[in-house]
Every structure is written in structure tokens, then in C-alpha cells.
N, C-alpha and C positions, 0 to 999 in steps of 0.2 A: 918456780911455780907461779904460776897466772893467781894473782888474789882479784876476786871479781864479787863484786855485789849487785843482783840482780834486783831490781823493782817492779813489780805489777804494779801501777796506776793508773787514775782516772782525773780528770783535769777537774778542777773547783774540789778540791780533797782539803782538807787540812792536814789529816794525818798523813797523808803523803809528800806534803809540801815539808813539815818534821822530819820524815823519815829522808828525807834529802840534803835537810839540813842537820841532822846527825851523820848521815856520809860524809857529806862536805867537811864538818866540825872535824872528828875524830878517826875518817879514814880513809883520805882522798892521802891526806900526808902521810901515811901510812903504806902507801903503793897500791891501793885497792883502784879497781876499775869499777866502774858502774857501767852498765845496761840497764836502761828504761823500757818498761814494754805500756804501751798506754793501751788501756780493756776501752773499746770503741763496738759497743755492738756485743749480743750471744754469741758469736765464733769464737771472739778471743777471747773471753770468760769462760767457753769451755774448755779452750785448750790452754788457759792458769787450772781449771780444778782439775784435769786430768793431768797435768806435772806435779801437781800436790798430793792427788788423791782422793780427795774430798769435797766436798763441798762448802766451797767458804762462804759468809756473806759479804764481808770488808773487804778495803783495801785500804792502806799496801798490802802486800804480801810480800815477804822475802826471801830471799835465795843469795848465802854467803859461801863463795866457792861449790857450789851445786848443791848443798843442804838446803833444805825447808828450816829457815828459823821460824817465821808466822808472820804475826800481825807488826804494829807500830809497836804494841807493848813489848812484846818475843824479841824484835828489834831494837829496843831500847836496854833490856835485860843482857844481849847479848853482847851489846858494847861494852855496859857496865861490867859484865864478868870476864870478858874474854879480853879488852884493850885497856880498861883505867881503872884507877880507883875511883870509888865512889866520890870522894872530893874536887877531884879530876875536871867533874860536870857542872855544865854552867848550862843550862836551859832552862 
């Protein structure tokens, strides 16, 4: 099975630049793959909230193995629960 973690972002982000450096940190070694989609323009802003569903207003957004986890926070929650212990984390 393909483990794949997807990113909507937008360049000069912070929460995005995190959200890259928590892949990197806790699941690049892990065997996950990333795909980056950078939101350049209303086109590709609507077709993030029409593969979500919603209407967001942040980014990131995330998508781990084709799920909607959410934002940086959703992201940050899902590592914690689903790859380490809370101890685990150093950010």
C-alpha cells in the first residue's frame, strides 16, 4: 500500500512550512510520500474545497492516504494519535 500525504499550500505560510516539517520529522522515515499542490489563483482554491467539500479558509490542508485530516492543528493531532507518543515530540 502507497502511504501518501498530500498538502495544499500557499508560499510565505508558516503553518505550512510546519506542516512539512512535521512530514519530514515523523513520516518521510516512515515510508510516506508527499505531494505538494501549491493554491496559486481561485481555480485551484476551488478545486481544494471541492475535494474537501467545504469551504475552508486556511491552509494547509491535509489529505493522509486519501482522507481529509484538516488543518495544521487536525495534522498535528493525527501524528500524535496515530505514529508516536506524545513524548515522542520535539517541536
Amino acid at each position: 500500500m502507497t502511504l501518501l500525504v498530500e498538502l495544499y499550500v500557499r508560499e510565505e505560510c508558516i503553518f505550512c512550512d510546519k506542516a512539512i516539517i512535521l512530514y519530514e520529522r515523523y513520516l518521510r522515515e516512515q515510508g510516506y510520500d508527499m505531494e505538494m499542490y501549491h493554491l496559486i489563483g481561485q481555480q485551484s482554491k476551488n478545486a481544494m474545497v471541492e475535494r474537501i467539500g467545504c469551504d475552508v479558509k486556511t491552509v494547509p490542508q491535509v489529505f493522509v492516504n486519501g482522507k481529509y485530516i484538516g488543518g495544521y492543528d487536525d495534522f498535528y493531532i493525527w501524528i500524535v494519535e496515530s505514529t508516536l507518543k506524545f513524548e515522542d515530540l520535539t517541536f
